[in-house]
C-alpha positions as CSV (number, residue, x, y, z in Angstrom):
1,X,-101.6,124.3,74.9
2,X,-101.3,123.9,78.7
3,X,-98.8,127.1,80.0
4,X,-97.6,124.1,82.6
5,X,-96.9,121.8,80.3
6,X,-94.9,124.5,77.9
7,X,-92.4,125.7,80.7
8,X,-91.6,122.0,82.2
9,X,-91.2,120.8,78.8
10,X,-89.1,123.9,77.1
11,X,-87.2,124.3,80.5
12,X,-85.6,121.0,80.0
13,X,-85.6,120.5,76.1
14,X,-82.1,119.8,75.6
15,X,-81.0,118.7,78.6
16,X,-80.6,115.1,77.9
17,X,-77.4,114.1,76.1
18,X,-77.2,110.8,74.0
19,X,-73.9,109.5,72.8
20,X,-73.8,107.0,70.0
21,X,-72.1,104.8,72.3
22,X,-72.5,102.7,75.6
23,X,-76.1,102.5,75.7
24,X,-78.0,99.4,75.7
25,X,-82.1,98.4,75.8
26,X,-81.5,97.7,79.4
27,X,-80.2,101.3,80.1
28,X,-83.1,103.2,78.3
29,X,-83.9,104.8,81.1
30,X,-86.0,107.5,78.3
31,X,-87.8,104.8,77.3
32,X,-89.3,102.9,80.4
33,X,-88.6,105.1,83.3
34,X,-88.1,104.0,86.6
35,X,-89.6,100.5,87.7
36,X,-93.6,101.4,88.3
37,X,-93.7,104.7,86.4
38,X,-95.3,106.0,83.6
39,X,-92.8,105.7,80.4
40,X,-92.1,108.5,78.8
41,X,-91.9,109.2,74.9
42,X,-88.5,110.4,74.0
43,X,-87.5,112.1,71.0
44,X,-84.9,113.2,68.6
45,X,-83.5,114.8,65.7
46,X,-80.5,114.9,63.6
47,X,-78.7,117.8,65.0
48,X,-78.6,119.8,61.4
49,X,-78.4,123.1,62.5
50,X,-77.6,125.6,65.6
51,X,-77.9,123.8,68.4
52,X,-79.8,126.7,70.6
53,X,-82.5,126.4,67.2
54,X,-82.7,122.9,67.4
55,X,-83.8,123.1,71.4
56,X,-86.6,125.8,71.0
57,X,-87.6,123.4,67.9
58,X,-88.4,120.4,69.3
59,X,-89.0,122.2,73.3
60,X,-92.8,123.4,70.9
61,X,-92.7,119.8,69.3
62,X,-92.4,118.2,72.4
63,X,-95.5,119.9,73.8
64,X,-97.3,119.7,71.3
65,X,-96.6,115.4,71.2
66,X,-97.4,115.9,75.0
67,X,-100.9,117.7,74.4
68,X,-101.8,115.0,71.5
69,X,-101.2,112.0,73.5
70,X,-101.5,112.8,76.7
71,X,-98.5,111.0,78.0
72,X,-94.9,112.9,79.1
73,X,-92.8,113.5,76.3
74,X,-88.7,114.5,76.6
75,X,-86.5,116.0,73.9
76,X,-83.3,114.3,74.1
77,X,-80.5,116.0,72.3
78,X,-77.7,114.1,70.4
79,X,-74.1,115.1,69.9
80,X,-74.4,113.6,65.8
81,X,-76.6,112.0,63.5
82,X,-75.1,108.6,64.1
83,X,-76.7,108.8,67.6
84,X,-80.1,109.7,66.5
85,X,-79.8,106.2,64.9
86,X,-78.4,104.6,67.6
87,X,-80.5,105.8,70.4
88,X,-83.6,104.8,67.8
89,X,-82.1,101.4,67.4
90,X,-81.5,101.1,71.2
91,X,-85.6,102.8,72.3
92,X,-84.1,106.1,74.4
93,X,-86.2,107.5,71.6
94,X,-89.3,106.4,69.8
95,X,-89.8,109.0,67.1
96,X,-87.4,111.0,65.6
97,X,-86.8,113.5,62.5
98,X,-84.6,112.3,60.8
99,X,-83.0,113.1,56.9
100,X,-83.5,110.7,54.1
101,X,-80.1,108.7,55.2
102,X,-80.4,108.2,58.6
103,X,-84.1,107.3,58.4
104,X,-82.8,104.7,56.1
105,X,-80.3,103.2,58.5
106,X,-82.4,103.9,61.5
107,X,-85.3,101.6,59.4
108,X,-82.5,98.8,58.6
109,X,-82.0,98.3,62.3
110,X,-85.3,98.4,63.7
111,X,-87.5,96.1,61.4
112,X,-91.0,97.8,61.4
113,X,-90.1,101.3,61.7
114,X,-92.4,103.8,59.8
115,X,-92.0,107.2,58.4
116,X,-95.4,108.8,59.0
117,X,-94.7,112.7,58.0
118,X,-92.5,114.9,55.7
119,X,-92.9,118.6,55.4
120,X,-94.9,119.9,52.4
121,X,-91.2,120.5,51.1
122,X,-89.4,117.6,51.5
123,X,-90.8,115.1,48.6
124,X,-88.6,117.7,46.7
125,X,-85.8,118.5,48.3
126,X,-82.7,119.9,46.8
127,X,-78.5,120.5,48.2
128,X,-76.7,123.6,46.8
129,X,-73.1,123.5,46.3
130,X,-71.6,126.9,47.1
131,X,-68.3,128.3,46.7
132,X,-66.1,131.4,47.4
133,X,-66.1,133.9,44.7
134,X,-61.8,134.0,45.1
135,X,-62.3,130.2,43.8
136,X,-63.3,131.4,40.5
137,X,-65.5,128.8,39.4
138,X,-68.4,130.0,37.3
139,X,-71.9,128.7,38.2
140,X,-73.4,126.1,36.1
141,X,-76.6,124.3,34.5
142,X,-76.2,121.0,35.2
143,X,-74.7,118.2,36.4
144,X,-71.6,117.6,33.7
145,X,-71.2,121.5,35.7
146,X,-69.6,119.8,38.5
147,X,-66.3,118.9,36.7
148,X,-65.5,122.6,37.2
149,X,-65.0,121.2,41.1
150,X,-61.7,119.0,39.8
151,X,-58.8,120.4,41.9
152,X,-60.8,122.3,44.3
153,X,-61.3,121.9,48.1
154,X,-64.9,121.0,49.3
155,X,-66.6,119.9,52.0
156,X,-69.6,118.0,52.9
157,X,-71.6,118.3,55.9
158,X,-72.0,115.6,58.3
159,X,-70.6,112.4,56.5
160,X,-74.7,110.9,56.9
161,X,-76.8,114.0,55.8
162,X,-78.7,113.3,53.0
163,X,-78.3,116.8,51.3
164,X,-75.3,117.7,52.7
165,X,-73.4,114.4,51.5
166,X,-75.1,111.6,50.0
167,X,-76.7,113.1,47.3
168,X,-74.4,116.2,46.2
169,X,-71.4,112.7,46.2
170,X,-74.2,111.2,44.2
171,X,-74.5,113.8,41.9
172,X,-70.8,114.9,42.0
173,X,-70.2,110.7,40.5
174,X,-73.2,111.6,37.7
175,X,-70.8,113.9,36.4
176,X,-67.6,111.6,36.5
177,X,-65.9,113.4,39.3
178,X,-64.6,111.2,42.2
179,X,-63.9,112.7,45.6
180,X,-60.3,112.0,44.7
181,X,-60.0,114.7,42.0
182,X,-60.9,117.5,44.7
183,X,-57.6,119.1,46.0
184,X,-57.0,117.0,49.3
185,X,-59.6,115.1,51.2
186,X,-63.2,116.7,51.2
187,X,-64.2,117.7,54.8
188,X,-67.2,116.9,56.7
189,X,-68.5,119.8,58.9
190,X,-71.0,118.2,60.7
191,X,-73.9,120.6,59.9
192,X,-75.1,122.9,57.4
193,X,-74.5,126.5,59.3
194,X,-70.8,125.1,59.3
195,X,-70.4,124.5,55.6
196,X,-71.7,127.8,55.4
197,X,-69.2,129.2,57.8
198,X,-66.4,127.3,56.4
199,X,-66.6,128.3,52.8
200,X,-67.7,132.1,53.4
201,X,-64.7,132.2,55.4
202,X,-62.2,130.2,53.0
203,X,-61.7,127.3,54.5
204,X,-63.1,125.6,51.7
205,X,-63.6,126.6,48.2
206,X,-66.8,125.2,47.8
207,X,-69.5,123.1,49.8
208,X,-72.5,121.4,49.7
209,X,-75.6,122.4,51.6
210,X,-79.1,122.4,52.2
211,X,-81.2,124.9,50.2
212,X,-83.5,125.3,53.2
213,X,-80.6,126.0,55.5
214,X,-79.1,128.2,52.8
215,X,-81.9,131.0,52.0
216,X,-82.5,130.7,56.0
217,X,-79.3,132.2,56.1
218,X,-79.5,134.5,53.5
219,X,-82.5,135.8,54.8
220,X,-81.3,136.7,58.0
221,X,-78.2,138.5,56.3
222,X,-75.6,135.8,57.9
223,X,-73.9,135.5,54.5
224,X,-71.6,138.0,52.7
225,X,-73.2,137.3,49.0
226,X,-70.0,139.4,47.8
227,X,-68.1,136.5,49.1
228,X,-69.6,133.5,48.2
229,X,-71.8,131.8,44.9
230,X,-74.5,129.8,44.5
231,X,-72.7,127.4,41.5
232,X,-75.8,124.5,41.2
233,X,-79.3,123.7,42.7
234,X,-79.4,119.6,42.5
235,X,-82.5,117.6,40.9
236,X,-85.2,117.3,43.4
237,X,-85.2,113.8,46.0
238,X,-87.0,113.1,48.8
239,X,-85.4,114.0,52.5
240,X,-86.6,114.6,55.6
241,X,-89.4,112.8,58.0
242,X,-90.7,111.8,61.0
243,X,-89.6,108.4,61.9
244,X,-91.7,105.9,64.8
245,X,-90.5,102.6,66.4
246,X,-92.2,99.9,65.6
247,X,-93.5,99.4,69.6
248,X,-94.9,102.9,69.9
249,X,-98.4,101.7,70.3
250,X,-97.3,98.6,72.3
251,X,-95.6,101.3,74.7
252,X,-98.1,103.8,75.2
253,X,-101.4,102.5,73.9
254,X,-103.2,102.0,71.1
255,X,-103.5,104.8,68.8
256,X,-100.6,106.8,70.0
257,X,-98.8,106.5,66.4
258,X,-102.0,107.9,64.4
259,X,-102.7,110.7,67.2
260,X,-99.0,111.7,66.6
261,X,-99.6,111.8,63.0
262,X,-102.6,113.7,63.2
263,X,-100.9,116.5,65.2
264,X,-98.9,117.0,62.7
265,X,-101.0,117.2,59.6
266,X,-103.4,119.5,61.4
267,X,-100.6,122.0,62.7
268,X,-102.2,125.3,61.2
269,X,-100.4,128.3,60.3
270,X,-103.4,130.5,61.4
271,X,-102.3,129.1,65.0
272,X,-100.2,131.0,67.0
273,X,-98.3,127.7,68.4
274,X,-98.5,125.9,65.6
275,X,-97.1,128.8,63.3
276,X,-94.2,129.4,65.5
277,X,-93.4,125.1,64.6
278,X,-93.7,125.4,60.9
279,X,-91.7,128.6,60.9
280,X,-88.6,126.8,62.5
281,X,-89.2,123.8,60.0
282,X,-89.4,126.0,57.3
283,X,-92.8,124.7,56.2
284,X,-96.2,125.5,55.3
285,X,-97.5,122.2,56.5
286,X,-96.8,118.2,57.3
287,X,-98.3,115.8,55.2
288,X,-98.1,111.7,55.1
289,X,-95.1,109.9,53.8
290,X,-94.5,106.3,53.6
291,X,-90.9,104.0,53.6
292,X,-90.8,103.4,49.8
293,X,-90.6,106.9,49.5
294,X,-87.0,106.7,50.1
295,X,-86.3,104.2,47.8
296,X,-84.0,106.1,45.7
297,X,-81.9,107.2,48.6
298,X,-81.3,103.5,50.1
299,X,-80.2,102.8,46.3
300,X,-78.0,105.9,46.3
301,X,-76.0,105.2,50.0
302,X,-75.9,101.6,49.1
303,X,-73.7,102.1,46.0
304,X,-72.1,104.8,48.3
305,X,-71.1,102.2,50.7
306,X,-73.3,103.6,53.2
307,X,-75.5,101.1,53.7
308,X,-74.8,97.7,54.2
């Protein structure tokens, strides 16, 4: 990987600051640059988790876009996951990672848009729910389990994660138990570290989180396991994925969308760079993925309401 490339790119990973509102295709300055320069490739993520892990993420995935295409590649941060789909919808950015819902939305507001890559983890993706051991519900089995949560304070994550809302609601209706039997209005966090911060700390009595995010945090002895319960692992569903624009090719040549995608299925643990990306995705690999793959979840936020 070029050293040059590396420091300009990871010096200003970050930098760049979308807002899900007030931008149009006229101002996406990302996209086409000034008049008589070379565009450059922006792109995104959900914002998910720490925001200081989320710019040394996509700093090595930007150079490593960069050294696979050739072209100049930004990461432009985003202050919540309705921006990601706005700025996708808008072209600031033409690929992002996005979770199961938002690639869903992002995909009903750009006609064409392709998911091209999911992490060897993510065709079988589970949400936790978690509670405080002073709530004194007992884990459980199964999904009839989640009555136990009737009178209880929760919270989701951001109100469009995938694993954080949509599907743990999903489930939580399974069982026959409405958001309106919890004990006051469930909360919505905005990422997965802060459902884990609000329940170990009490502010909730239980939440609903991301498995991945979860044992990350275990791992690294963030969570007081004295304190707080793993009560249920959900049924597997497919979530996370790397999401293009329909105009990548038209953009920046032909062949930009399958050099992309090549990058990622060859990233190789046995490579220094690449290692350090999977490690931060939590993954062993990439590996193709296609729209209908989500299928279940654009069933799931339509009967949520999520969807129009």
């Amino acid at each position: 990987m070029n050293p040059t490339r590396r420091a300009l790119l990871g010096g200003t990973a970050g930098l760049f600051l979308l807002t899900a509102c007030g931008n149009d295709a006229d101002d996406a300055s990302g996209a086409a640059g000034t008049e008589g320069s070379a565009p450059v490739l922006g792109i995104s993520a959900i914002p998910d988790q720490d925001p200081e892990q989320l710019n040394r993420l996509y700093g090595l995935v930007a150079d490593a876009v960069a050294d696979a295409t050739g072209l100049e590649v930004s990461y432009e941060a985003v202050t919540d996951y309705t921006a990601v789909v706005r700025a996708f919808e808008v072209g600031d950015i033409h690929l992002a990672w996005m979770g199961g819902l938002t690639g869903v939305q992002a995909r009903s507001r750009v006609e064409g848009a392709q998911a091209i890559a999911q992490r060897d983890i993510d065709a079988d993706f589970h949400s936790l729910f978690i509670a405080t051991k002073a709530s004194g519900i007992e884990p459980f089995d199964d999904t009839e389990g989640l009555t136990a949560l009737e009178g209880h304070s929760l919270t989701f994550g951001s109100d469009t994660s995938t694993s954080g809302r949509l599907m743990p609601q999903y489930f939580m209706e399974q069982a026959g138990l409405e958001v309106a039997d919890l004990k006051g209005e469930p909360g919505y966090s905005g990422s997965h570290d802060a459902t884990i911060e609000a329940v170990a700390s009490g502010s909730y009595e239980v939440g609903a989180v991301n498995e991945q995010v979860w044992e990350a945090t275990v791992e690294a002895g963030e969570v007081d396991l004295s304190d707080v319960v793993v009560l249920w692992r959900t049924p597997g569903y497919a979530d996370y994925h790397w999401l293009v624009r329909p105009d990548l090719d038209e953009t920046f040549g032909e062949g930009t969308t399958e050099a992309i995608a090549q990058m990622l299925y060859d990233l190789d643990p046995a490579d220094p760079d690449d290692a350090a990306i999977l490690e931060l995705f939590g993954a062993t690999s990439f590996v193709p993925t296609e729209n209908e793959n989500y299928d279940q979840i654009e069933a799931v936020a339509k009967d949520l309401g999520l969807l129009a």
